[in-house]
C-alpha positions as CSV (number, residue, x, y, z in Angstrom):
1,X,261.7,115.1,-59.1
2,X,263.5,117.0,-56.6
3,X,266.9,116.1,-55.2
4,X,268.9,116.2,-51.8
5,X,271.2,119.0,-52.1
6,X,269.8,122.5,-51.8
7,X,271.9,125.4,-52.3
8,X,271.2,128.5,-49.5
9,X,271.9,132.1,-49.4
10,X,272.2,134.2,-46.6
11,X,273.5,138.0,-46.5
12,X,275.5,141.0,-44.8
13,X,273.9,144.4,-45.8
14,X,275.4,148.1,-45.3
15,X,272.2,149.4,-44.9
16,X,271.0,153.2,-44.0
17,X,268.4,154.3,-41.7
18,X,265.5,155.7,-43.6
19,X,267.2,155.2,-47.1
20,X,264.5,153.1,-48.3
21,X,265.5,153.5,-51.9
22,X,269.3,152.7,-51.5
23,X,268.1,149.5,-48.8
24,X,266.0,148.7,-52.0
25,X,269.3,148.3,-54.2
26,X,271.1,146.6,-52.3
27,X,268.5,144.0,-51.0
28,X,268.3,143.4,-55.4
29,X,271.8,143.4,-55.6
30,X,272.0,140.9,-53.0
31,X,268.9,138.7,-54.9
32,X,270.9,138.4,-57.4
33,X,274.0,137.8,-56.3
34,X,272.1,134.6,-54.7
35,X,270.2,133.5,-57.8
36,X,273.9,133.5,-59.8
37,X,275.4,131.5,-57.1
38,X,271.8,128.9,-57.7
39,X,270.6,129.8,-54.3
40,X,266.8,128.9,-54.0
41,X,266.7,131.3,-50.5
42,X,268.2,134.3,-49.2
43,X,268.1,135.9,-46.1
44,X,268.5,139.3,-45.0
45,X,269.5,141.1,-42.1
46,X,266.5,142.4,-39.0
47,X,265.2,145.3,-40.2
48,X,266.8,145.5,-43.6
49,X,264.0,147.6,-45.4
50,X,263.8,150.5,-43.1
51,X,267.6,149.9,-41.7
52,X,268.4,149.1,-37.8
53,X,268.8,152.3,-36.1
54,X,265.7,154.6,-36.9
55,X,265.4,155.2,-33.3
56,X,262.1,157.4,-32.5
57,X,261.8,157.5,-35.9
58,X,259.6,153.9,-36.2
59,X,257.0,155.5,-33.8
60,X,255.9,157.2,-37.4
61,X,253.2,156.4,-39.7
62,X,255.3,157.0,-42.9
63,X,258.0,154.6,-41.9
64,X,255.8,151.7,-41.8
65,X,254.2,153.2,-45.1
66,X,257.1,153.7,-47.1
67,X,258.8,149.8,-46.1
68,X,255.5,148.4,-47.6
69,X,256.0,150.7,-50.7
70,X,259.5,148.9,-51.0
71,X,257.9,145.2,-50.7
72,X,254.7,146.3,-53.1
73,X,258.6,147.2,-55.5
74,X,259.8,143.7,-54.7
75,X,256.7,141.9,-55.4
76,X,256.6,143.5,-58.9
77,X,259.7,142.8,-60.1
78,X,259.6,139.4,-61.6
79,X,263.5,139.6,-62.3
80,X,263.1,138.6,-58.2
81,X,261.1,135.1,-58.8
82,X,262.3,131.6,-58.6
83,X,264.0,131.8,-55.1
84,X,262.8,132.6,-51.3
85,X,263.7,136.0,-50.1
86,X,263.0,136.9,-46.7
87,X,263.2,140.8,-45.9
88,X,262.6,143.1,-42.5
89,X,260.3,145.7,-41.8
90,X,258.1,147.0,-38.6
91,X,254.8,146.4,-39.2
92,X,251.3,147.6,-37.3
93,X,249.1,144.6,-36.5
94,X,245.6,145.5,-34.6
95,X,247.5,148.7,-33.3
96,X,250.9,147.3,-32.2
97,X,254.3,148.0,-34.2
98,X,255.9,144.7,-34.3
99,X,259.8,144.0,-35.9
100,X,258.9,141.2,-38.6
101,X,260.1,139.3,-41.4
102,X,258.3,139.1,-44.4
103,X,259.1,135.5,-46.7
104,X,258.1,136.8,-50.3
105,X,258.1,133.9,-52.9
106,X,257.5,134.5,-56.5
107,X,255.6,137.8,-56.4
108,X,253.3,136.7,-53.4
109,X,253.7,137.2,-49.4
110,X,253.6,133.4,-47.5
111,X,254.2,134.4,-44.1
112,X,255.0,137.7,-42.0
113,X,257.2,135.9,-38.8
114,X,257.0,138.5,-35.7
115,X,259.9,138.9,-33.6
116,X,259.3,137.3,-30.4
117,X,261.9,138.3,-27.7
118,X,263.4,141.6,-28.3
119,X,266.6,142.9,-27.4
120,X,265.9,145.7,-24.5
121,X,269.4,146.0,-22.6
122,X,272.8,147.5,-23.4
123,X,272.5,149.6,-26.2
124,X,269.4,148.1,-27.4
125,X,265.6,149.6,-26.6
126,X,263.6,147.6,-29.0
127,X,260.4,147.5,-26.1
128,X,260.5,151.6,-26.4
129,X,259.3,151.0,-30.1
130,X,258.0,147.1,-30.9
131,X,255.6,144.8,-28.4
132,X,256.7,141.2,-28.7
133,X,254.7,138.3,-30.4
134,X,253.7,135.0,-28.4
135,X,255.0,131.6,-28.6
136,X,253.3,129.4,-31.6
137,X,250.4,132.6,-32.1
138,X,248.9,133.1,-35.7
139,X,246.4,135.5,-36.9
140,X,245.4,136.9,-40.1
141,X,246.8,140.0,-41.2
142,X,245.1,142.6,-43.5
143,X,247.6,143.7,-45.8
144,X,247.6,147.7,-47.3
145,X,245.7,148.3,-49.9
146,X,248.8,148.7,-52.5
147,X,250.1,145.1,-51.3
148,X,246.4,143.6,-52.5
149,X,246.2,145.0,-55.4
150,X,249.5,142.9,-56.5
151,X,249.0,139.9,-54.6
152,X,245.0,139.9,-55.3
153,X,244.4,138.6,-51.6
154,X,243.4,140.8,-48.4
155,X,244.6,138.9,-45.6
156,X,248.1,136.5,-45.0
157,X,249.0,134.6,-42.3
158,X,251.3,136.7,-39.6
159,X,253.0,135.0,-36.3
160,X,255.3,132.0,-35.0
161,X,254.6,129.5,-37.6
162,X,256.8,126.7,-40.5
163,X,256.5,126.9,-44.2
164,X,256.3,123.2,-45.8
165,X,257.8,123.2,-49.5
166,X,257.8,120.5,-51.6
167,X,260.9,118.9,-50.2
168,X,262.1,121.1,-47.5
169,X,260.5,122.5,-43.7
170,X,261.8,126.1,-43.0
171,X,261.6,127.8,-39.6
172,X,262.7,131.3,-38.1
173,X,264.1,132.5,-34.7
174,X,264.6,136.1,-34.9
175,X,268.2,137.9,-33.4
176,X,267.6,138.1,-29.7
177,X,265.8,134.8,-29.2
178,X,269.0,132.6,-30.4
179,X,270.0,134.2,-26.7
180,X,267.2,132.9,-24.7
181,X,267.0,129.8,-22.1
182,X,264.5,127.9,-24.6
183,X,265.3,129.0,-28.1
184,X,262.5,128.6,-30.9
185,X,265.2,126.5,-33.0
186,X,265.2,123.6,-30.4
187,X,261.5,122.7,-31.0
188,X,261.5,123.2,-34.6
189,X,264.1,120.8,-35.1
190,X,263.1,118.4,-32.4
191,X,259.3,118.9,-32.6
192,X,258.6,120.1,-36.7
193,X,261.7,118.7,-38.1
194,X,262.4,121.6,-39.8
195,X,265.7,121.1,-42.2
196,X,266.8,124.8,-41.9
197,X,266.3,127.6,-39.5
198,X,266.9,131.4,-40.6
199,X,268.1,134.1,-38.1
200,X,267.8,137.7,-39.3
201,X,269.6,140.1,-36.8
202,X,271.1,143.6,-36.0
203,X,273.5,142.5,-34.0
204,X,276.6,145.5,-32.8
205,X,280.2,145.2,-32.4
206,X,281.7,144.9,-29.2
207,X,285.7,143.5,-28.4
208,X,285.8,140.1,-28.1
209,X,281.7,139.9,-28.7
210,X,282.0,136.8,-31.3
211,X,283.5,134.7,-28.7
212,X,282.1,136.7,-25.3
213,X,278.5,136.2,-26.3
214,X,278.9,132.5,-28.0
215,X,276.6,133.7,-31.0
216,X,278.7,131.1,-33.6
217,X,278.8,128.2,-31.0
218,X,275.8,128.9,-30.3
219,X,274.2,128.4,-34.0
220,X,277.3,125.7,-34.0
221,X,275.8,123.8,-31.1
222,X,271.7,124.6,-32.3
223,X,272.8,122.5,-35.4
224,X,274.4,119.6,-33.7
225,X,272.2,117.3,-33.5
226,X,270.6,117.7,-37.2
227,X,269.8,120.7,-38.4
228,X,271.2,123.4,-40.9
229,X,270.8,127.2,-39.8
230,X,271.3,130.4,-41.8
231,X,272.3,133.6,-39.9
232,X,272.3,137.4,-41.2
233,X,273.8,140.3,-39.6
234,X,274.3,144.0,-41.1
235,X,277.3,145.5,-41.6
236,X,278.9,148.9,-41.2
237,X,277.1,152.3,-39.7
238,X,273.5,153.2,-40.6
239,X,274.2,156.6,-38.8
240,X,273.7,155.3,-35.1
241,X,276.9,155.2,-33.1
242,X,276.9,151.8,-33.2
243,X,278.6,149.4,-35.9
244,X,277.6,146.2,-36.9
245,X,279.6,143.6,-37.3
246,X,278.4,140.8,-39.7
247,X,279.5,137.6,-39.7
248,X,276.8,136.2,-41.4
249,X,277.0,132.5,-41.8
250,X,275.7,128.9,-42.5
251,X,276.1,126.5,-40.3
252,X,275.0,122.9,-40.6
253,X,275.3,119.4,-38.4
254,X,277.6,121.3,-35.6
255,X,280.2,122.6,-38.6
256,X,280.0,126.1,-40.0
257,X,279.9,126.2,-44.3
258,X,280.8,129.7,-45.0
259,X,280.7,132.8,-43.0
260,X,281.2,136.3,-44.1
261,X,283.6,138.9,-42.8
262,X,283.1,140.6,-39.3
263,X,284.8,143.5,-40.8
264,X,284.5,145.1,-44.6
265,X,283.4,147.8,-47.1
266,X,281.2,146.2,-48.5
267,X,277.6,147.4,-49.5
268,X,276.0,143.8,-49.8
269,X,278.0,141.0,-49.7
270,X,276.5,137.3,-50.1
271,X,278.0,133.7,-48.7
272,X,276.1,130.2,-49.9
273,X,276.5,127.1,-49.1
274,X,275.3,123.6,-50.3
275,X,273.0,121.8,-48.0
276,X,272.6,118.2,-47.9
277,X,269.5,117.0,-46.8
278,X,269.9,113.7,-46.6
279,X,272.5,114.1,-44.1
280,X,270.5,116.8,-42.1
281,X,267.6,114.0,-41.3
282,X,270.1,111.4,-40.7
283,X,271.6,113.0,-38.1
284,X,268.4,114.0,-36.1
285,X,267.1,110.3,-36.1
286,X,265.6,108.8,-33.6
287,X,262.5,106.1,-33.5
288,X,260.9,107.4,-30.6
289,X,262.4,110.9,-29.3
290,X,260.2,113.1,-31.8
291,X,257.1,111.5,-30.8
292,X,257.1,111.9,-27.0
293,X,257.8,115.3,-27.2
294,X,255.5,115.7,-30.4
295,X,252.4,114.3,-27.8
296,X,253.5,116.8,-25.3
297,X,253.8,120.0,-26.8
298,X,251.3,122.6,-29.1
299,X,252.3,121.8,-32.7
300,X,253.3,124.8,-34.8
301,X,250.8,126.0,-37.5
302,X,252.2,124.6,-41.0
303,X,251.6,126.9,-44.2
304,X,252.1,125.0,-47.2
305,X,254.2,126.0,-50.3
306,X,253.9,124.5,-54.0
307,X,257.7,125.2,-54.4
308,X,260.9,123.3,-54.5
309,X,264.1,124.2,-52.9
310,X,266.2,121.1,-53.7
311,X,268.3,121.2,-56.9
312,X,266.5,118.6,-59.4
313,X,267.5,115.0,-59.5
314,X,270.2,114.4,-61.5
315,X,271.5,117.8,-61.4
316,X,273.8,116.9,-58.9
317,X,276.8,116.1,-61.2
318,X,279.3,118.7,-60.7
319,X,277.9,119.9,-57.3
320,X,279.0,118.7,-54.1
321,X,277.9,119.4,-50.7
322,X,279.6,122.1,-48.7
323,X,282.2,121.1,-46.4
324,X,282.1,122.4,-42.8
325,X,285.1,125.3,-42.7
326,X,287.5,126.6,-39.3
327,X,286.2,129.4,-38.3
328,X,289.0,132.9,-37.8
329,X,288.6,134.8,-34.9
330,X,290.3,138.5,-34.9
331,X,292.3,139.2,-31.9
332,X,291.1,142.2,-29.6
333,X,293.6,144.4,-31.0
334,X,293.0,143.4,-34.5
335,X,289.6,144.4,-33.5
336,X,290.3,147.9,-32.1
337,X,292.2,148.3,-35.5
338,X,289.2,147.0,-37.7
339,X,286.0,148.0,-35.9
340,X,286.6,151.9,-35.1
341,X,288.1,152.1,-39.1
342,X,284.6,150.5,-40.8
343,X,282.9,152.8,-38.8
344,X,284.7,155.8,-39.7
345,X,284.8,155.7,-43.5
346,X,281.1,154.9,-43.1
347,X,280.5,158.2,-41.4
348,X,282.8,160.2,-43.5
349,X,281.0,158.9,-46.9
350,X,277.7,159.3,-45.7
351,X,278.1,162.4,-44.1
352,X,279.5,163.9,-47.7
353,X,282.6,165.7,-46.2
354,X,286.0,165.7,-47.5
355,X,287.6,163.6,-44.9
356,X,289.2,164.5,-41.0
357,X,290.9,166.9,-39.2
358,X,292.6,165.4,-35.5
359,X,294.6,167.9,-33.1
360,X,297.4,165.6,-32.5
361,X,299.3,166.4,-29.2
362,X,301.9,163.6,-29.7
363,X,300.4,161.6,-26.5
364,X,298.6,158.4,-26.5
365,X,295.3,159.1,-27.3
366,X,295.7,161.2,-30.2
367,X,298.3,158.9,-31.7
368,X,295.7,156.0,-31.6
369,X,292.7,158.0,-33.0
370,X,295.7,158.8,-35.6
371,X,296.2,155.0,-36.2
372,X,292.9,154.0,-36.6
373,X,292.7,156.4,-39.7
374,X,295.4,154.9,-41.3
375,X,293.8,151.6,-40.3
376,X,291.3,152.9,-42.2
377,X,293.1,154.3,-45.1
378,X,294.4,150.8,-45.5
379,X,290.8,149.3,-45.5
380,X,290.1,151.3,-48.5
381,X,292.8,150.2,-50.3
382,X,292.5,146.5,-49.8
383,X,288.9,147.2,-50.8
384,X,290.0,149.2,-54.0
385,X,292.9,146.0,-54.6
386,X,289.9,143.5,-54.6
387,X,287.9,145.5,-57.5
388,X,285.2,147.2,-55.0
389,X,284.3,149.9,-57.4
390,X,281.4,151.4,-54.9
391,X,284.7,152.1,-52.3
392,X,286.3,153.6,-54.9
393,X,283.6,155.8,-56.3
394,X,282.7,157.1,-52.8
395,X,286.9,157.6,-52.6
396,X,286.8,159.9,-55.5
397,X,283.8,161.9,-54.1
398,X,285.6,162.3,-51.0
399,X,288.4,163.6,-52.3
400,X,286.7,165.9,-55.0
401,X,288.3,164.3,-57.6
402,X,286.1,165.5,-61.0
403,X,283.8,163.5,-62.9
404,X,285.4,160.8,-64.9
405,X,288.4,161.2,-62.8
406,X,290.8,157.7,-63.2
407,X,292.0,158.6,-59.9
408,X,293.1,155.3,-57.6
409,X,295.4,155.2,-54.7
410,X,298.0,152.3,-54.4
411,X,298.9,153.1,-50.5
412,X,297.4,154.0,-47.2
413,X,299.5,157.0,-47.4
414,X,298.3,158.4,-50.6
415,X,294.7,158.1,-49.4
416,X,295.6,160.2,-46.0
417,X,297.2,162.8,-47.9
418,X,294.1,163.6,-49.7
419,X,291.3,163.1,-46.5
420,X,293.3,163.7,-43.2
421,X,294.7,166.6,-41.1
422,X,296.7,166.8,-38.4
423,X,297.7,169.9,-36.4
424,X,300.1,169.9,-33.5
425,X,298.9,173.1,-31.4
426,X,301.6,173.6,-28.9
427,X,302.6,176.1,-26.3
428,X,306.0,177.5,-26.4
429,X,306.4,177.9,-23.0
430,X,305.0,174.5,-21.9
431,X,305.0,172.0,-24.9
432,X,308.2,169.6,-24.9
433,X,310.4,168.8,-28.5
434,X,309.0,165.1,-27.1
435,X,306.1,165.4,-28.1
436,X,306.1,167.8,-30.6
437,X,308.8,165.7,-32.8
438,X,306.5,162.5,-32.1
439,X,303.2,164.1,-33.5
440,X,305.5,165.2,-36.4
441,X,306.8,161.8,-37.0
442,X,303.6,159.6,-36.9
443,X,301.8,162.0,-39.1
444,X,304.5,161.6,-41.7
445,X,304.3,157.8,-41.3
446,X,300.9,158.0,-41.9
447,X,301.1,160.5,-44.8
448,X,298.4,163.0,-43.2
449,X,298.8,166.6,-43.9
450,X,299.9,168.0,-40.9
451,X,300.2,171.5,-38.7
452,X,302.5,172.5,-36.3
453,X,302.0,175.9,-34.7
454,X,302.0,177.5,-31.1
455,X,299.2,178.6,-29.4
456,X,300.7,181.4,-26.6
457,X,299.7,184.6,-28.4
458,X,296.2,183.4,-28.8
459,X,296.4,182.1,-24.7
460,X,297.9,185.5,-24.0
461,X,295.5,187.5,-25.4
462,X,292.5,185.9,-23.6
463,X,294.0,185.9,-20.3
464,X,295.2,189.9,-20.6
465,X,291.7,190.4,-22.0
466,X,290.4,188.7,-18.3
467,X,293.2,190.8,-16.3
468,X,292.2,194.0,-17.7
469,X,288.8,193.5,-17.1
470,X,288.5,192.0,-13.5
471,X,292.2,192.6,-11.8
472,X,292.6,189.1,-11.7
473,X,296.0,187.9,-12.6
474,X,295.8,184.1,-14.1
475,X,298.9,181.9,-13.3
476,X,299.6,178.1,-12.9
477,X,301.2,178.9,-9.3
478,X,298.0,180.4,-8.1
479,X,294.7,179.0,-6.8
480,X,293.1,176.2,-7.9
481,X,290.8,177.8,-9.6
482,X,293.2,179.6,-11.5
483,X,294.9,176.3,-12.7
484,X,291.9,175.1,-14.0
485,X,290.8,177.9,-15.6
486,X,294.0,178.6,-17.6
487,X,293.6,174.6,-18.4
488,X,290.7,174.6,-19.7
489,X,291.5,178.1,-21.7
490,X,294.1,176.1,-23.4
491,X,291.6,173.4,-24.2
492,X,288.6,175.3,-25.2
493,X,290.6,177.6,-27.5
494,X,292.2,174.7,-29.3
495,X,288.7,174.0,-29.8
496,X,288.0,176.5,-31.4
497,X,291.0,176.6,-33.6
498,X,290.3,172.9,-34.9
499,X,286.8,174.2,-35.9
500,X,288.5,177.1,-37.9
501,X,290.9,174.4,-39.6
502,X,288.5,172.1,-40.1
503,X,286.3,174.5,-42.1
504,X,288.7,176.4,-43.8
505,X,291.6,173.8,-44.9
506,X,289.6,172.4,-48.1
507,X,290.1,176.1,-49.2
508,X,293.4,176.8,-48.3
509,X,294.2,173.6,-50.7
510,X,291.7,175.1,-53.6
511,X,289.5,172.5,-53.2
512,X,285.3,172.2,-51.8
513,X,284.3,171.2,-48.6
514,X,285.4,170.5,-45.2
515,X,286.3,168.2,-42.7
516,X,284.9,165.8,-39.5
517,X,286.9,166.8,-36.5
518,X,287.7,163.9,-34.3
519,X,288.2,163.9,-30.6
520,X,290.4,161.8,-28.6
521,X,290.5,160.6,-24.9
522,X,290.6,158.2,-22.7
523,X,287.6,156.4,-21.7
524,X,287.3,157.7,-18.5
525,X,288.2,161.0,-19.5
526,X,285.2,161.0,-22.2
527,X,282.6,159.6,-19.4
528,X,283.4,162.6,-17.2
529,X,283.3,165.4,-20.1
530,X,286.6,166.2,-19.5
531,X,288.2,166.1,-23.2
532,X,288.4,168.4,-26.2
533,X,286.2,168.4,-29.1
């Protein structure tokens, strides 16, 4: 006999785009995670098969192909049964790509859930790729061939519908539609009384976003009156200029259990919490409110599940039910610290270069782009402090370090000394000590490895190069198109002398590779093209 207390998992993945096999890892690693913690679900980020940010590439044939080669791998692995895992893919559905969750339990599929409002403004064009499903619509779909032969049945249920287990009602409501003026969770709990919603999502960083956009008063408030709701978000870069920023969470009765960090390393990191049922349908009570609005509305279509969620009777013991917890918010400048520094150590690993190269003039800019690697550097060694031996790995390979290397960095500074250059390239004639002797400073702060050389003979050579050959004598007096012309000289030519250092530093230190080169500007600068790659 099942109990009252049910112990849920929900996760954060650093997934890639397209890397099917390594999204396969660490959906297993997360699994697992959950199972050791007793969890009888887990949830996983929108998408979290193929990854978020594919772009043009889910208009292909092979992507939907190789993400049902991944579930046909999570069906067969019976190391995966004895808990609820619910995964992302785009599926194709009588000729229509649709973004869906797929609810695999023990080896079998129970329900594909299709997104039903997608996210189509800012930096999000989900209608260019998926059509959305309708309201409280199910069909049958006819699964691929490779999925029947494990599953030994042609056709499962896919749209808007609530899986009943033994002792517990679960319902979805997919990313965007938390946003919406009547969100799917409302009617489940009022209408199906469904004990716990899951939210899958691939939701982006923005400052301030957490508390701009409401998202955790919003699954706060969804919960109030009697409910518990898990929520997944992915973490880090998938190779898109956007980073996502986590936070996954459960939330239960208006409190929030456990939530995950906004900002980490991490590759898959799982939070669970203890749900306690009895309190979740005590708090929705009511002896006629669920009834008039039961006799009004289209009831949702119920597929039912021989499978218990609840921890057995008597098991209880030791456990207790999670306590609601206060909930951190980062300040924005903790943010601008955080946010740009997860998102460039996720480049830099996947992109298998040995680290950065930054023309630091000693002006604001610069400096700041200069900060936010060290930001970085000290992300990676709070990571390394905690035991993340993925961050550390990925470190070593950076670096170059060789193959059993025992190599670990104890500062920020050590670990800027082996993956970032600076160069100050000045003018002799028009550079000031100022900011020369700043650029010099903050990069020994910071511990980068840094360059300080002139630029006039290279500046001189151009612009005699231009006199000889049209007359024209080029001078800072003259027109205005002789001012911007010598500016932009200047610019383009230091250009073209980061590229060379860039390429060619690794070397001068005896070591492989080469670097990033970052940019830096103001915003309205970058908008208007007028900066310096």
């Amino acid at each position: 006999m099942t109990g009252h207390l049910a112990v849920v998992a929900t996760s954060q993945l650093n997934q890639w785009a397209l890397d099917y096999i390594g999204n396969l890892e660490r959906i297993k690693d997360a699994i697992h995670q959950a199972r050791a913690k007793g969890a009888s679900i887990l949830l996983t980020p929108e998408l979290s098969i193929s990854g978020y940010g594919l772009l043009d590439h889910f208009l292909e044939l092979d992507t939907v192909m190789h993400c049902w080669e991944i579930v046909a791998e999570i069906l067969r692995d019976k190391d995966l049964y004895g808990i609820v895992i619910d995964v992302g893919l785009p599926v194709i559905h009588r000729g229509v790509l649709l973004n869906c969750r797929c609810i695999i339990v023990d080896g079998d599929i129970k329900l594909i859930r299709p997104k039903m409002t997608l996210a189509s403004e800012g930096q999000f064009r989900e209608n260019r790729y998926f059509a959305a499903w309708p309201r409280r619509h199910t069909e049958e779909f006819t699964v691929p061939e490779e999925i029947f032969d494990i599953i030994g049945k042609r056709n499962v249920c896919i749209g808007d519908a609530i899986m009943i287990f033994n002792d517990m009602i679960l319902g979805w409501e997919s990313c965007e539609e938390l946003f919406q003026e009547r969100v799917p969770h409302s009617d489940l709990y009022l209408i199906e009384s469904v004990d716990l919603v899951l939210n899958s999502s691939g939701s982006h960083w923005e400052i301030s976003e957490l508390t701009f956009s409401g998202r955790i008063d919003l699954i706060r408030s969804a919960t109030v009156r009697g409910g518990a709701y898990a929520y997944s978000n992915q973490i880090g870069c998938d190779g898109d200029r956007l980073l996502y920023d986590g936070c996954g969470m459960i939330a239960m009765n208006g409190g929030v259990l456990g939530i995950l960090p906004q900002f980490e390393l991490g590759e898959a990191s799982v939070i669970t919490a203890t749900i306690d049922l009895n309190k979740v349908r005590a708090a929705r009570i009511s002896p006629t409110r669920g009834f008039q609005v039961m006799a009004e509305e289209e009831r949702y279509m119920r597929i039912n599940v021989d499978f218990s969620l609840a921890l057995p009777s008597g098991s209880h013991s030791r456990l207790r039910p999670s306590e609601p917890i206060k909930v951190h918010y980062h300040t924005p400048q903790e943010e601008i610290a955080l946010g740009p520094a997860v998102w460039l150590y996720d480049y830099l690993r996947r992109s298998r270069q040995s680290g950065f190269f930054l023309p630091l003039s000693g002006g604001i800019d610069s400096c700041s782009t200069a900060v936010i690697c060290f930001s970085m550097a000290r992300l990676v060694v709070e990571a390394i402090k905690k035991g993340n031996r993925r961050v550390i790995s990925d470190l070593r390979g950076i670096c170059g370090e060789p193959e059993g290397s025992k190599w670990i960095p104890t500062t920020p500074q050590e670990v800027c000394s082996r993956i970032f250059v600076t160069a100050y390239m000045g003018m002799e004639k028009q550079s000031s000590q100022e900011t020369r002797h700043r650029a010099a400073t903050l990069a020994h702060a910071i511990g980068s490895l840094h360059q300080d050389f002139d630029m006039d003979r290279v500046v001189d050579a151009a612009t005699e190069t231009f006199t000889k050959t049209t007359g024209l004598k080029l001078e800072f007096s003259g027109a205005t198109a002789s001012n911007l012309a010598l500016q932009n000289l200047q610019a383009r030519l230091r250009m073209v002398h980061a590229y060379l250092y860039a390429s060619t530093m690794r070397t001068v230190q005896g070591k492989e590779g080469s670097l990033l080169v970052l940019t830096s500007s103001n915003v309205d600068e970058c908008l208007r093209g007028y900066y310096t790659k």
